[in-house]
C-alpha positions, 0 to 999 in steps of 0.5 A: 622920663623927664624928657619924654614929658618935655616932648610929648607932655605926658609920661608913664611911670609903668613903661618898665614896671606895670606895678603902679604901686611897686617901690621902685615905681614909687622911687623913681617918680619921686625922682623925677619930681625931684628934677621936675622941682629944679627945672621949675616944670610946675605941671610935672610936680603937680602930675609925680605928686598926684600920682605918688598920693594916688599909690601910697600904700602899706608897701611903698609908704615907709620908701617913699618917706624915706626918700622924701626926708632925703631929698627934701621933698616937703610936700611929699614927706608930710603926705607920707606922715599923714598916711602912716599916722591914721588909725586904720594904717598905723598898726600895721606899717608899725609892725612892718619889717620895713619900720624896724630898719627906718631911720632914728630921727625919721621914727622919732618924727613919725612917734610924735606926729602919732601922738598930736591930735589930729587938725581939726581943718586938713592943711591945703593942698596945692598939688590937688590942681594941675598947675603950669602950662601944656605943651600945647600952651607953650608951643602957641607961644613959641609960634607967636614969636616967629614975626620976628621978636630977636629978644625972646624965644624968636632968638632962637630961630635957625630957619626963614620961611618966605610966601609973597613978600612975608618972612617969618622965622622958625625952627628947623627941628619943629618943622622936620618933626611935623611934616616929611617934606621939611625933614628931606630938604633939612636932611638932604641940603641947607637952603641959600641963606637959610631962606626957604620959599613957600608954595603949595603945589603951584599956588603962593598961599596968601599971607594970612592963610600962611599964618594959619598954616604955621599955627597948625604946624606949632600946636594943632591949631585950626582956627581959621578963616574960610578963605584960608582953608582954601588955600591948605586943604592940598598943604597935608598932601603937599607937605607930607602931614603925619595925618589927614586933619587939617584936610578933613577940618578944611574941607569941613570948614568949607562946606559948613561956613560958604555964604553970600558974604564970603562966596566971591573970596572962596571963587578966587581962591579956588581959582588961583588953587587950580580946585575945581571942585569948590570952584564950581560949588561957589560958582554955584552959590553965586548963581543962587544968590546973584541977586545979593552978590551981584551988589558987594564991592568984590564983584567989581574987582573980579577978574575978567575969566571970572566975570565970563564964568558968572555970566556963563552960568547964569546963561545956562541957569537960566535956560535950565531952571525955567520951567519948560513952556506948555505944549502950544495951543491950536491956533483958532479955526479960520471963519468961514468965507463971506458967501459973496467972497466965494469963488465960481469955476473961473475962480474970480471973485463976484461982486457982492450983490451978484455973490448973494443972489447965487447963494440963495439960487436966484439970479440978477438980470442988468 
């Protein structure tokens, strides 16, 4: 049980027994609080003693009093004599077969605690609050130590894991126990020199999205940047994760927190990740706020592919957006001839004087 909490951080006193409150439940928690006082697991104390002052009844009381004097478990033994000694518990565990067995001194003690009046303020408990660390707690500091710190818990490292020109040291066993892909090259070969290279899929993750990466592997974490979640969201296909977490967080991350400020790093990330999916969003995002993206540092250091992708969709939002133009307008009719430009059956133009006199029905004579 001790080393199911150590990996798990939880145990179940009932696995064997559903009887929460049967003496042998009861024996074999105090057993394990025993252990969990001499391997300085403060969390475990605190959660055997919360469970046994939760149990405690007129069948169990007088066994785990017993036990308690024996393995100097104070704490315990007191909680099990102020239990016997209240007025409502004391008559019937006196009367008890279990009472008439128990131990001289024990009977003694237990006469005399009956005897004195009752404190007016009730003694401090200090197994009322959970105290010690998580497992989650412990492994995050365990994950701190892998830059390298060859004096602490870093010393115990059995594995290097390199992305780009950053190494970080890590545990073979925490590794396998997280993700599948680690577990069949651990199980099938041992990497030259203990040195294993990062990728995902073809991509070398950055070093800081690494970083997250091997947060997430040592206690769940997943704060991250934006940037990062890029760069993982294909790590639990890739890696074989036990779940689709990280996934889900990082595609959730993407969509909630993609802005103006941000958006070029995202277009270069998800053009290195081969994601063309989030590729065309940010393409997209960039289109939309050209006008506040176009003036950040980054865009002067964008690849050239990546420049003719933006000048590309700006081309087409430009020609697809704008409003369609209105049917065109019928040009004006033309005027009518100037009567002295009308044309006679030769079809030469007269002159102007000649022109206006045939147009009223009279006629010039030279």
């Amino acid at each position: 049980m001790v080393l199911n909490y150590i990996y798990t951080d939880r145990i179940d006193p009932t696995e064997k027994d559903e009887n929460p409150a049967s003496p042998a439940t009861v024996l074999l928690v105090m057993e394990v609080l025993r252990l969990a006082l001499r391997l300085n697991i403060p969390r475990l104390r605190c959660l055997c003693a919360r469970f046994l002052k939760a149990n405690l009844c007129y069948s169990n009381v007088l066994p785990a009093l017993h036990a308690a004097h024996h393995a100097q478990l104070h704490c315990i033994k007191e909680y099990c004599l102020r239990f016997v000694v209240k007025d409502y518990n004391f008559t019937p565990i006196v009367m008890s077969a279990e009472f008439e067995n128990m131990e001289r001194g024990l009977m003694v003690e237990l006469i005399r605690r009956r005897q004195q009046p009752p404190p007016k303020h009730p003694p401090h408990d200090p197994d009322v609050e959970i105290q010690g660390t998580t497992l989650e707690q412990d492994m995050a500091v365990l994950a701190s130590s892998l830059g390298g710190d060859v004096t602490g818990v870093g010393a115990l490292s059995d594995v290097t894991l390199c992305v780009g020109g950053a190494r970080r040291a890590a545990h073979r066993s925490v590794l396998a126990a997280r993700a599948t892909y680690f577990e069949a090259m651990f199980r099938s070969f041992s990497p030259p020199d203990n040195i294993v290279n990062i990728q995902i899929c073809d991509t070398v993750p950055s070093e800081e999205a690494f970083d997250s990466l091997l947060r997430y592997i040592y206690y769940g974490d997943t704060n991250m940047p934006t940037e990062d979640s890029l760069y993982l969201f294909q790590a639990p296909i890739y890696y074989g994760f036990t779940n689709n977490r990280l996934q889900v967080f990082c595609a959730h991350n993407l969509q909630s927190n993609v802005s103006a400020e941000n958006v070029l790093a995202i277009f270069e990330a998800a053009d290195r990740m081969r994601a063309p999916d989030i590729k065309q969003y940010a393409l997209e995002m960039i289109v939309h706020n050209f006008a506040q993206v176009a003036r950040q540092e980054a865009m002067r250091h964008l690849a050239q592919p990546l420049l003719v992708d933006i000048v590309t969709s700006l081309a087409d939002e430009a020609r697809y957006e704008s409003p369609l133009p209105l049917a065109p307008r019928a040009l004006p009719p033309p005027p009518p001839p100037t009567p002295w430009l009308m044309k006679t059956g030769g079809g030469r133009p007269r002159d102007a004087p000649r022109a206006a006199a045939a147009a009223h029905g009279l006629s010039l004579t030279s």
